[in-house]
N, C-alpha and C positions, 0 to 999 in steps of 0.2 A: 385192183392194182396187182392181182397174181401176173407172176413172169413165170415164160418157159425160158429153158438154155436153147439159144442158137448156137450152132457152130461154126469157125471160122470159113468151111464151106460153104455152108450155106450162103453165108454172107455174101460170095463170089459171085453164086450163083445169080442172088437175086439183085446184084449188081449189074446183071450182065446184065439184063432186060432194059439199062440205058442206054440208048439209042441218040443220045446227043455225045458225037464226035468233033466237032468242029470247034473251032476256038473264033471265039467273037471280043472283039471291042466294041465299048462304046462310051460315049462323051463324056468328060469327067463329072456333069451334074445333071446323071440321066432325069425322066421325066417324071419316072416311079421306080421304087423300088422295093424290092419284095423280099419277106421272111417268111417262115416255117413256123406253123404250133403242132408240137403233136403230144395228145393228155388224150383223158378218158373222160369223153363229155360227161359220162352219167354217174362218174364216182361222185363224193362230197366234194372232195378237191376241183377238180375236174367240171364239174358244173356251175361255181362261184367263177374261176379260173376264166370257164365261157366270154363269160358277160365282161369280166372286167379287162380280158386281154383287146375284145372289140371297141370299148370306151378308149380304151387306151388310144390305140389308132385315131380310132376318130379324134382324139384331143390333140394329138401330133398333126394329125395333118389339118386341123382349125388352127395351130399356133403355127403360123406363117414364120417365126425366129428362129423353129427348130431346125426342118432342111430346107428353107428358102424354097420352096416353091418346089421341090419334090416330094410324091405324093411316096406314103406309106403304106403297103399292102400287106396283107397277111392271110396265108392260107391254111387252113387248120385240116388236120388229122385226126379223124378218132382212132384212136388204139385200141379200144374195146376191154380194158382191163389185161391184156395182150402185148407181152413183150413180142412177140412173133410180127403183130401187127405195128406196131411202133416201131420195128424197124423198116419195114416196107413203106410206112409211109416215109419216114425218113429218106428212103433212098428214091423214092419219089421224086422228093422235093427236087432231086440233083438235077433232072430233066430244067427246070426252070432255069431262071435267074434267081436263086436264092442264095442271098447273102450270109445268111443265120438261121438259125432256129431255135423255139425256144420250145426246150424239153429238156429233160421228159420226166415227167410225173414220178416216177417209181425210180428207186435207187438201181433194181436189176434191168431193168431196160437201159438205164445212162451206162451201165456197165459196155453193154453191146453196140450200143448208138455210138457210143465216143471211137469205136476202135474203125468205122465210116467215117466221121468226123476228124478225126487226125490223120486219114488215108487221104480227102478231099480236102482238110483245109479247112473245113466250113464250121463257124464259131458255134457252139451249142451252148444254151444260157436254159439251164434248170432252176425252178423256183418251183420243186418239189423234194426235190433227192437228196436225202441228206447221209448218206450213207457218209462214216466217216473214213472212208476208205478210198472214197475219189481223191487221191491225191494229182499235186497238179503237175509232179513230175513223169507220172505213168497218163495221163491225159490230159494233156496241154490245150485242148480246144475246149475241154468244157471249164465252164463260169458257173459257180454254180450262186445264183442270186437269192440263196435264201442260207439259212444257219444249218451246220456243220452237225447233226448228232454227238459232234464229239463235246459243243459244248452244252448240249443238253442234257449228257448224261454226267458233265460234272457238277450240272445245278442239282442234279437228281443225289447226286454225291453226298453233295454240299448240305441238303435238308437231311439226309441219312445219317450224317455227323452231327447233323445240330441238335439233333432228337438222342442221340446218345445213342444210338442201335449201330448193331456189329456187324450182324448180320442180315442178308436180303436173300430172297427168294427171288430169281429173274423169268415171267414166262411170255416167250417169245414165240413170233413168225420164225422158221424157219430156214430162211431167204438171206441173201447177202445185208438185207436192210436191217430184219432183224440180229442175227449172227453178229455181224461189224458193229450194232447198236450195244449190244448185251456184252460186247469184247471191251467195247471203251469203256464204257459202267463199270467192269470189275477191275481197270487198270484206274481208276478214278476213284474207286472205294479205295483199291490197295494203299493211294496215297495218303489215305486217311484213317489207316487202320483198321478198314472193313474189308470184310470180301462178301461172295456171291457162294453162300452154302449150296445152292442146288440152282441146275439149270432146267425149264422144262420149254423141251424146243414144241412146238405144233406143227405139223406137214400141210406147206402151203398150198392152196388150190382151193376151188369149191366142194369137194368131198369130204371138207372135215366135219363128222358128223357131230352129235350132241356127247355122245357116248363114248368116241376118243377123248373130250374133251372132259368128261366128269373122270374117266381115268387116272388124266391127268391133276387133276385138282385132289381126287382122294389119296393119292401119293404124295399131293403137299402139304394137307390136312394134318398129314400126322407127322408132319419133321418138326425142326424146334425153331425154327423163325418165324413169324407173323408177320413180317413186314414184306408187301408184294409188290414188284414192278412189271406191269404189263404195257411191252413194247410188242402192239401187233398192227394189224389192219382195225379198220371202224368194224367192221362186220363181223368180224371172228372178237371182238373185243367186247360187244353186246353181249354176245353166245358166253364167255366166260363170268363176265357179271351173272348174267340166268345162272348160270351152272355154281355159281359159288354163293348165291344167292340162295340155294337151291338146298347147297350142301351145309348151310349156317355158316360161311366162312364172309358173312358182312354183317358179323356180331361183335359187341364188342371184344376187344384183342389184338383184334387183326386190322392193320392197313394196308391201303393200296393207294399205289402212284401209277398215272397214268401217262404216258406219254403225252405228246401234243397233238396225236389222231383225234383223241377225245375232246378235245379242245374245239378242233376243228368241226367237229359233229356239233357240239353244243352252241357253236357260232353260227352256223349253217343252217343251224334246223330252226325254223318259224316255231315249231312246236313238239319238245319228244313226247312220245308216250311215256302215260305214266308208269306201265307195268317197268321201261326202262330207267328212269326215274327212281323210281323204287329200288332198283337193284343196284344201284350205284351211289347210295348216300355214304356223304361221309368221304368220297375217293379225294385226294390232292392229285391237281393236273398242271400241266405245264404249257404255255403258249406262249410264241416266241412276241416280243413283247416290242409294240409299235408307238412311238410317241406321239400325245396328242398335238394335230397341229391344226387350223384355221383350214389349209388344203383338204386333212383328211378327213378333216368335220364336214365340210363340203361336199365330197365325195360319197362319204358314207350318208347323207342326204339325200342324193340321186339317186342312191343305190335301186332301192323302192322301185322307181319308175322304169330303171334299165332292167328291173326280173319278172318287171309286176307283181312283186310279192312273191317270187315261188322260192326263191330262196335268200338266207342273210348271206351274212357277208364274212369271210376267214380271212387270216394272214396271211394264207397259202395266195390268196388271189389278190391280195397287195401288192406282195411282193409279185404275181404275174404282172400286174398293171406296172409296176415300177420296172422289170424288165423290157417291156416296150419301151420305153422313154428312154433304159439306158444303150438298146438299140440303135435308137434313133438319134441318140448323142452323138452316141462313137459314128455311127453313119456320118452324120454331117462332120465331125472332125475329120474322118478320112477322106470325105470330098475336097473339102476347105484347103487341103494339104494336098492336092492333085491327085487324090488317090482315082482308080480306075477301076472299074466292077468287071472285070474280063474274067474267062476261066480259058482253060486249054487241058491236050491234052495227058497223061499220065504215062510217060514212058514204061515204067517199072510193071505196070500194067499189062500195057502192051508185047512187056518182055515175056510172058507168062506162055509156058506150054499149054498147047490144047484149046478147045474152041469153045471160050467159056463169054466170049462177046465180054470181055474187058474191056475193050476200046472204047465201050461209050461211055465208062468213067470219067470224070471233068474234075478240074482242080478246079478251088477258087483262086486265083492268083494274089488278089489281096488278101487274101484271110489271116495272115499274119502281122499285117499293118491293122486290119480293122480289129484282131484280138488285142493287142497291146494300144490299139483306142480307148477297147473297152476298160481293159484294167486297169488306164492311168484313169479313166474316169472320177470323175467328186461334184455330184450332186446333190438335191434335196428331192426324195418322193415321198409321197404316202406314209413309208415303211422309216425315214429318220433320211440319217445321210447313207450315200450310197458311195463308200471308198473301199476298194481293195487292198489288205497288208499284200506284205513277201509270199503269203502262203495260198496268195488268191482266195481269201476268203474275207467277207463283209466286218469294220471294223462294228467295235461295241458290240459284242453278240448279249443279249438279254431275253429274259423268259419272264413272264409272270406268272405267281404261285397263286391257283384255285381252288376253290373247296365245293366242290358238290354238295348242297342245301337245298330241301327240298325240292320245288321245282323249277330251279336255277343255281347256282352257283354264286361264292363271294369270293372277291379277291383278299387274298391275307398276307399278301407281299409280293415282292420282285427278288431277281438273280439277274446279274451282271457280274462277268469276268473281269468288273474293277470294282466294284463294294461290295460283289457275295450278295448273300441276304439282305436285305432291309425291306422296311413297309413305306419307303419313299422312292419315287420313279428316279431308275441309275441315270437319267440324264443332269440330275441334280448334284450329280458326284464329281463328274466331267472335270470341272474345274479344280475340284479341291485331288489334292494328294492320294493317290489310291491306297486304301484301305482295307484287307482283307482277315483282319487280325478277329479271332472268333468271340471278342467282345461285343466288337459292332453290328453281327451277325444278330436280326431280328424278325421274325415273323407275327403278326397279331395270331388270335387263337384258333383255333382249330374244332370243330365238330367231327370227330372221328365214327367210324363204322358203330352202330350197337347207338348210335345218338348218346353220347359224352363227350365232354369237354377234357377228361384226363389223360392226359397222353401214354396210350397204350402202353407197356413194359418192352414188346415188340419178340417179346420170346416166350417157349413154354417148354417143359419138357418133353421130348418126343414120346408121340404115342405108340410105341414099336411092341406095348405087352413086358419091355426090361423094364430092370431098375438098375439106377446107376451103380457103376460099379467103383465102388470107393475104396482106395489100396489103404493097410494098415500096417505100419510096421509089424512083426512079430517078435516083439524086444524078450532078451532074456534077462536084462539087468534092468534095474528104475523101473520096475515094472509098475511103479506108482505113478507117473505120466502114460503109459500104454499099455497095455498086457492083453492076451487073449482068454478066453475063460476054457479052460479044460474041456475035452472032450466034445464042446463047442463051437458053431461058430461068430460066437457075441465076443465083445472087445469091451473092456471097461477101461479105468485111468480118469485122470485127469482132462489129456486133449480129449478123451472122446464124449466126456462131462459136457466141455465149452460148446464140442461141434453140435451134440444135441439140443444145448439151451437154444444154440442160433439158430439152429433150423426151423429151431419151434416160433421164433419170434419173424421170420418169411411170412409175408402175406399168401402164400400159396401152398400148396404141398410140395414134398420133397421125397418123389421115391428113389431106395438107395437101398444097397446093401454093402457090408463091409469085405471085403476078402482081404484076405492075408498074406503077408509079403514077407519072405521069408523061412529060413528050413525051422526058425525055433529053437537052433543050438546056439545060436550068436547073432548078435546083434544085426541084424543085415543092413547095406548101405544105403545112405540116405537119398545120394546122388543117383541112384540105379534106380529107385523108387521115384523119383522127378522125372528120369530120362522117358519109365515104363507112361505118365502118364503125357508128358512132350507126344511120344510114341500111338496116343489113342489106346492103348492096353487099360487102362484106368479111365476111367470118365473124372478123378481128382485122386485127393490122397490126403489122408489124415494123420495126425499125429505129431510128434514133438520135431517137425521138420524145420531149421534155419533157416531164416532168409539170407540168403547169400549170393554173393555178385552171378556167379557162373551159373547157378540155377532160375535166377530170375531171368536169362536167357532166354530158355525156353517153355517156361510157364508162368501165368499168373497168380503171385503169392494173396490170398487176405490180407487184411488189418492184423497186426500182431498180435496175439492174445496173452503173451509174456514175456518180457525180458530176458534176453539173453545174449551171453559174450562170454570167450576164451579168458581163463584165468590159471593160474600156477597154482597145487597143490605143491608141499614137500613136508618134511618132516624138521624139528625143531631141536633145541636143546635148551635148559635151565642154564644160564651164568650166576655162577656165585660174585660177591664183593670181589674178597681179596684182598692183598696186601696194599697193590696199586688201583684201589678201585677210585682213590681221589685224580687217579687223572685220567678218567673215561671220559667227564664231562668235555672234553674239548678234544678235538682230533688234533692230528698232529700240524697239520697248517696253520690252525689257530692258535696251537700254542706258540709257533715261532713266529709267528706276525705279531701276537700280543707281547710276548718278550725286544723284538726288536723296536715296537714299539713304545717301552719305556728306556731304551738305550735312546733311542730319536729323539724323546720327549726332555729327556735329562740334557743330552747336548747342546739342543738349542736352547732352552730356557738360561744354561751358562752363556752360550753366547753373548744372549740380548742382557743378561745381568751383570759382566764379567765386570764391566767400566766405568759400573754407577754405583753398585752392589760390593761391598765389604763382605758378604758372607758367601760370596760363591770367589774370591781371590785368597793368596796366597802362595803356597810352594804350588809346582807342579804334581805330587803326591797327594797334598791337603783339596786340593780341585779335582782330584779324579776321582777322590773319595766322595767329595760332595756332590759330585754329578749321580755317582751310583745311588749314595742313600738317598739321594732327593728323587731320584726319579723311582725307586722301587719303592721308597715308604709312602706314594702317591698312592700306591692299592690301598692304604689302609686309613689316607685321608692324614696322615702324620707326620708330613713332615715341618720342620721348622723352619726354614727359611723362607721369610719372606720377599718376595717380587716387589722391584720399585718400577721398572720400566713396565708402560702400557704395553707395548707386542707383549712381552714376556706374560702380565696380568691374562690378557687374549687366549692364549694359547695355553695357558694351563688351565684355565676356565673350561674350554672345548675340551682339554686331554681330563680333568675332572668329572665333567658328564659319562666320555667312554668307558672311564675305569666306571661308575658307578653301574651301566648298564653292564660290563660284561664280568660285574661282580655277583651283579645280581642273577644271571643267567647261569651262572657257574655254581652258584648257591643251590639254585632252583634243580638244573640238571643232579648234579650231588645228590639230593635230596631225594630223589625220584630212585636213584640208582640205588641208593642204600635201604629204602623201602619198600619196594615194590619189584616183585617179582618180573627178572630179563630175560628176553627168550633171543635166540640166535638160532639162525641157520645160513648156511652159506650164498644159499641160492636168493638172490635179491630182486629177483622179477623177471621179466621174458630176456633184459638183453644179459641176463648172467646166463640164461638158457646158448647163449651164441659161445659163450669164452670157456665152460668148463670140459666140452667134451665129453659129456658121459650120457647115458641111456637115459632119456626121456616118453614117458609112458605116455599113449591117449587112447580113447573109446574106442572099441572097432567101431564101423561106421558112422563115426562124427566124423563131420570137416572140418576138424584139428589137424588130422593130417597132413592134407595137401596147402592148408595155411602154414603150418611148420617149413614145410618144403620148399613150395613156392614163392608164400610173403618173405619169412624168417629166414629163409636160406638153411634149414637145417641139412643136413646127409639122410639116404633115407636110411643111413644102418644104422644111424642112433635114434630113431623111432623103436618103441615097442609097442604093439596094441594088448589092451586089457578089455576083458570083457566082460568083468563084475564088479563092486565095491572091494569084495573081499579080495578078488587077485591088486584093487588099490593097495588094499593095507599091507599083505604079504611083499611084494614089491618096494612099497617104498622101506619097508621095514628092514629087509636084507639090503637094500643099499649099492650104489654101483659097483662098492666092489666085492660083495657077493652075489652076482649075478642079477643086482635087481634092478632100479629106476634111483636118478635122483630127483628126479618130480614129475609131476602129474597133469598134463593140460587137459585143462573138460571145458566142460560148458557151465556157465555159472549155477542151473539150476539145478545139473547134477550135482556138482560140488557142495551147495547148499543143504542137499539131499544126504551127502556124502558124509559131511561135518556135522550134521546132528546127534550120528554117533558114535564118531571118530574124531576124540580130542586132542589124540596125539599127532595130529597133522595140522599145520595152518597155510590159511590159503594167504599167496607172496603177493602184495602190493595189491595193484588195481588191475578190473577187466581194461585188456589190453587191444579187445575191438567189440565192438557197438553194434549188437542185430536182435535177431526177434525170432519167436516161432510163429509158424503163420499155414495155413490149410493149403495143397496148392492145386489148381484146375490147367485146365490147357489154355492157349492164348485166347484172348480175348472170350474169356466164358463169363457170362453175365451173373452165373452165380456169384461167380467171387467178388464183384460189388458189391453184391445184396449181401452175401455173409460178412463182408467189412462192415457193413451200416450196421449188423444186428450183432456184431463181436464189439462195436463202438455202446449198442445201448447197454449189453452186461455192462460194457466196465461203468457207463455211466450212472447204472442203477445199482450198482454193487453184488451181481449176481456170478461176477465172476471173481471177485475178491470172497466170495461164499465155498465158490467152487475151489478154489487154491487153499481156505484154509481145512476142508475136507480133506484132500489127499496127502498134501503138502507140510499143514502144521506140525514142525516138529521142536521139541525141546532142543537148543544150541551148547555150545560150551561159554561155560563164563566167561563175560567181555575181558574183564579185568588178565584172562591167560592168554585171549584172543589174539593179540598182538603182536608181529614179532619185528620190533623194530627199538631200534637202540635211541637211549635219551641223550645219544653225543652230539652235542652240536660241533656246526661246521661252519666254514667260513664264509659259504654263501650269506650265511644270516647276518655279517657284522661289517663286507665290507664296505658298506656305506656310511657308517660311521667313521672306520678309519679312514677312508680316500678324504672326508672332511674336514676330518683332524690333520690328514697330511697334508690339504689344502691350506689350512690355514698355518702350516708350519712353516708350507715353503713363503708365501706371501709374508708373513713376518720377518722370516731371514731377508728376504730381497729389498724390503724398504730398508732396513737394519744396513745391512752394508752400503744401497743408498746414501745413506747419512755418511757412511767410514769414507767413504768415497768424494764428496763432496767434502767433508771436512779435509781429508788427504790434499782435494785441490787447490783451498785455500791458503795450506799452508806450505806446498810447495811455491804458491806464487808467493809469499812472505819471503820466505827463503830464498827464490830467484832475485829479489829485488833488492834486500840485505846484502847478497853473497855477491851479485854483479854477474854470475854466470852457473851455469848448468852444472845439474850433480847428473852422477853416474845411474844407470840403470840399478846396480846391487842397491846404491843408496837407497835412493828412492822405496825401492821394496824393503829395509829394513824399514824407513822410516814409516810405512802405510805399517808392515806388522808392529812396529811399538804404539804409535794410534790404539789400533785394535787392542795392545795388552795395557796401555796405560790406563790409568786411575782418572778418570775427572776433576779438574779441582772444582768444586764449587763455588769457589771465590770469584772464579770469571764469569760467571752466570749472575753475582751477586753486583758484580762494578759494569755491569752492563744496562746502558743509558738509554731511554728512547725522547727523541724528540717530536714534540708536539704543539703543533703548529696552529695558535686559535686567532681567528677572524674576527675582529672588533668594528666598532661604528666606524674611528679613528683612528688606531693604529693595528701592529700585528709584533706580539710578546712572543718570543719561546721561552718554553720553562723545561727545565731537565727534572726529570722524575725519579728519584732511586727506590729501589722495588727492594721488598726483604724475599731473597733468593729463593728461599722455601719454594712461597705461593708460586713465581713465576716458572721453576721447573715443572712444580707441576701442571700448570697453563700448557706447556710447552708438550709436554707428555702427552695432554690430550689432543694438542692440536697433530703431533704425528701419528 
């Protein structure tokens, strides 16, 4: 299947050599009618293809429904492996009456064949070429009746994700078929977060010897991917198996994917040798995937008898057989509909300078009726249904997934571009909802290269003679998390404690060495360190590095190895008591809530007692007294006067629980403040860092900075950077306004560091954001997995809580100074007590006048019915306020009768009941 380039000359040329000019008709349901093969009898493809394109015919023209009684002819071409040839027979064909053709084998022949094929008109149906580059806007005459390379390389994708590998190795024919094959592959990893580390192209033809080809394999040998995709010819793809066979590269480690050449070989061939055999255990191949059906069972029955055994039977020559038929479809659709097989001839042609015998070029005149036959087509062949989408190409594209086992292969699942993966044939999906979600995604197991069942890592370190080049801070402060050793170039600390357990706990080796980042005067940046290894300068980078949004970016962080987040440093001050230290307990909101409080509490209880209660009336003076000491001597549980009315009972009940709770908190707070040592300082946590204005210190190279800046909003003039503990403590110590800081942003675990022995500082509230330190590689590098798993067993086996109290443990300042937070309580904590209590104040007032109010109207109607006519508006309103201020007499509650009405055998008595007033008031009291 090598191709040479023709050139568009050429083409002209061997055009001219057609000698039919003339333009014929004839009857719209001629007697026979005739197409084109043109393939390579003696390739794999090519020789299945033979057999089954002749059955074909002969089935068409035995089924009398297909063209009524027109015979099916077909004349075939060998191309000889020969794009050169395969066009000449093509242009051949023009001589005849040739309606179509079905070619051509090789992706780089249809490239040349199509651009005769859309000069002529004349339909071309490939059920070999799967170059994903035949688009069907740049070649509108070819069909191509088999699958698309495009979706073969995203099932190949598709297992390359499922296996968890990043990376692949792609080695290719050289030719459009391969090139356009290897292009969709890495646009089809990319959407999965792989790509194609290394390309190795082979120089197509028969000259590629054994020793280009081992070339090629020892330059793959030593890069860091073990996972290989071989997209070539059958012949050259034996040669690379020998050769990597050859070279130990079909040991365990390494996999390989095959394209669906190999497939085709394996289907084809009655018997391989074993020495090939041998050289390819273990490979996963791919073959575009045919549904069982009763027809194809049939078919594949005869087979036998139509080769005599000389060869099995591919997919390739399926779908030939099924291109005949869908031939022969669109043929009799085009007749059925008046279509006419005429050609004529090519004006544009004949407009041509020079004496190149253009003239005997022929259009087909229908060929544009008979192409949009073909592609409305929807039938059933061998190969499933046969329907074209918008893009001209065959619905349901599927492969199935093979595993090379001794000496045959097993199948370990299917790929369909509507269920992905599964170990169930995708016709079985059809119906249900498409699913591609990477749960569902399944293959049975796998016998990999080297005969195991574990599925390879699919990486190793490259074998180039380096060792990785791992960046190191070169810190000049906290040198107890990283430091360099003197006149050295070893690194100790803490991170490089953790980075060494983990390595050690990899199932492999890890060569590495550390270099160092940084001039060693100051702290260098961290972000510059991440950029250098984003950049490929670092092969990773160790060290006390944040995980943080803008670095995760552009590299992959580990598993965190410690806790870490932005917090406030500042410095403190001792509060003494004092004269006024009894009213620290309460801020100033709660004192004037809890004073208005008991002015609210005292007022309504007069209220609801004024008109029943002897001890809350008299002067106006003697009531205002009694409202104040009844409601302020309630803090102490002592007042006298007792409550008759139930509201009034109600609501001192509730205002009696209040005072007791926020007598007690008032006690408590007190208590604390005069025993225990108060610490104050101004600064009250990140958002007092927004409202004071003044100079604020951080690390040099931490991202404190650009978080101050861009989260906080800070100005960059009120940043200082520090670059030791000690310029911490001088700084905060002079103070903003002697030139120094009023606090400190770090990172928690220098501060931690910081505070061990520096008591005179305390750090302000809580970390105010949530991250980690963690190792960082370049994207998608498979280390950084492996060292999450083995930074997950320290912590799980306590090898890194071993490691942290080696560098780390340090003596702290006593908890009991630690603190600097005031014992005032505020009002957040109480107003839900009081909204209760004033809930229940105001619903007692509202029934309460209720009553004033209902009573009011009973006795203005007394009054309208006595007097004969209407009082004045003023009246009315004195008479509702002396209600309110009169006195109840009791006596009327005492001559108040009820009648009660009892049911006898034989008659019916009332009896009048007189009640001793006491009990009934208070009946009355409960029931309001």
């Amino acid at each position: 299947m090598n191709v040479v380039s023709v050139s568009p000359l050429l083409l002209l040329v061997l055009c001219g050599v057609l000698s039919n000019g003339l333009s014929s008709n004839v009857s719209s349901r001629p007697a026979v009618v005739n197409i084109g093969a043109v393939f390579t009898f003696d390739s794999t493809i090519g020789k299945a293809s033979y057999f089954a394109i002749k059955e074909a015919v002969n089935d068409v023209n035995s089924n009398s429904s297909v063209l009524h009684g027109t015979i099916l002819q077909v004349e075939m071409h060998n191309s000889n492996c020969s794009g050169f040839h395969g066009i000449i027979g093509a242009v051949q064909f023009m001589e005849a009456d040739i309606v179509a053709v079905i070619c051509p084998q090789s992706s780089e022949v249809a490239n040349v064949m199509t651009v005769v094929a859309n000069e002529l008109q004349v339909p071309l149906l490939s059920f070999g070429a799967t170059d994903p580059t035949l688009s069907s806007l740049q070649f509108p005459f070819l069909v191509r009746t088999t699958q698309s390379d495009l979706y073969q390389m995203t099932a190949l994708a598709d297992i390359v994700d499922y296996y968890e590998w990043k990376q692949v190795i792609a080695i290719f024919i050289d030719d459009d078929y391969g090139r356009n094959g290897v292009a969709a592959l890495n646009d089809a990893l990319a959407a999965r977060r792989c790509r194609i580390s290394h390309k190795a192209g082979i120089p197509p033809g028969h000259g590629v010897s054994r020793g280009v080809i081992m070339d090629i394999l020892v330059k793959v040998a030593v890069m860091e991917s073990r996972i290989i995709v071989l997209h070539v010819y059958p012949a050259l793809g034996f040669t690379v198996f020998s050769v990597a066979q050859y070279l130990g590269m079909m040991n365990d480690g390494y996999v390989w994917i095959a394209t669906d050449w190999l497939s085709s070989v394996l289907d084809s061939s009655l018997h391989v040798p074993t020495e090939k055999m041998d050289s390819m255990q273990g490979v996963l191949v791919l073959r575009q995937h045919t549904p069982d059906s009763d027809r194809k069972n049939t078919f594949i029955s005869r087979w036998n008898n139509l080769t005599d055994g000389s060869i099995g039977i591919n997919t390739y020559a399926l779908y030939a057989y099924d291109s005949v038929w869908l031939v022969a479809h669109a043929i009799d659709s085009f007749l059925s509909q008046g279509g006419k097989i005429s050609y004529s001839n090519d004006f544009k042609l004949h407009s041509e300078e020079g004496n190149r015998h253009l003239e005997a070029m022929s259009l087909f005149d229908g060929g544009k009726l008979l192409l949009r036959d073909i592609l409305q087509s929807d039938l059933v062949g061998l190969t499933g249904r046969i329907k074209f989408n918008a893009d001209k190409s065959l619905i349901n594209p599927s492969y199935d997934v093979i595993n090379v086992i001794g000496t045959g292969f097993r199948q370990i699942g299917y790929w369909s571009n509507y269920s992905g993966l599964s170990t169930l044939p995708p016709e079985t999906f059809y119906s249900k909802p498409a699913n591609l979600s990477n749960a569902k995604q399944k293959l049975y197991s796998v016998v990999w290269p080297g005969n195991t069942v574990i599925k390879p890592r699919g990486w190793v370190f490259p074998n180039y003679g380096k060792l990785l080049r791992i960046g190191v801070p070169d810190r000049v402060s906290y040198r107890e998390f990283v430091s360099k050793v003197r006149n050295t170039n070893n690194f100790k600390g803490f991170c490089i404690d953790v980075f060494t357990a983990a390595v050690n706990l990899l199932p492999y080796a890890v060569p590495y060495e550390f270099i160092s980042y940084g001039d060693g005067k100051e702290n260098p940046s961290y972000t510059g360190l991440v950029n250098e290894v984003a950049a490929g300068f670092f092969d990773g980078a160790v060290g006390d590095i944040a995980i943080v949004t803008n670095r995760t970016e552009v590299v992959d962080f580990t598993q965190p190895f410690a806790a870490s987040g932005l917090v406030v440093v500042a410095p403190f001050k001792k509060l003494n008591t004092g004269a006024w230290a009894f009213l620290r307990p309460f801020s100033p909101s709660l004192w004037g809530i809890t004073a208005a409080f008991f002015l609210v509490i005292g007022v309504v209880i007069w209220t609801l007692e004024h008109r029943i209660n002897d001890e809350f009336r008299g002067t106006p003076k003697t009531q205002l007294i009694t409202v104040l000491w009844f409601s302020f001597s309630t803090l102490f549980f002592s007042h006298r006067e007792n409550t008759v009315s139930t509201l009034g009972r109600l609501v001192l009940i509730l205002w009696l629980f209040v005072v007791m709770i926020v007598n007690s908190s008032y006690t408590a707070s007190l208590t604390s403040i005069l025993t225990v040592q108060q610490m104050y300082s101004p600064i009250k946590g990140i958002e007092t860092l927004k409202e004071i204005n003044q100079p604020i210190g951080y690390q040099v190279g931490s991202y404190a900075r650009r978080y101050l800046v861009e989260e906080i909003g800070l100005h960059e003039s009120m940043l200082k950077p520090l670059g030791t503990p000690e310029q911490y403590t001088a700084q905060l110590e002079f103070g903003p306004k002697n030139g120094g800081v009023a606090a400190v942003v770090d990172e928690r675990p220098y501060v931690d560091l910081f505070m061990s022995s520096q008591c005179k500082f305390r750090m302000i509230g809580q970390e105010f954001t949530k991250a980690g330190w963690g190792f960082a590689f370049p994207r998608d590098s498979p280390l950084a997995v492996d060292l999450s798993t083995a930074i997950l067993t320290l912590s799980e086996n306590g090898d890194l809580q071993r490691i942290y109290d080696k560098w780390l443990s340090r003596s702290t300042c006593r908890l009991d100074t630690a603190e600097i937070d005031s014992d005032r309580l505020h009002l957040q904590s109480f107003w839900g007590i009081f909204l209760i209590c004033g809930i229940a104040c105001f619903f007692a007032l509202v029934i309460y006048f209720l009553q004033i109010i209902r009573q009011f109207r009973h006795s203005a109607l007394t009054d309208s019915v006595s007097g004969g006519q209407g009082t004045s508006r003023s009246k009315r309103l004195q008479k509702l306020l002396s209600i309110m201020d009169e006195k109840e007499d009791p006596t009327k509650r005492q001559n108040k009768r009820r009648k009660v009405e009892i049911s006898g055998p034989g008659d019916n008595k009332t009896i009048e009941l007189r009640r001793n007033p006491e009990p009934e008031i208070q009946i009355l009291g409960r029931i309001l």
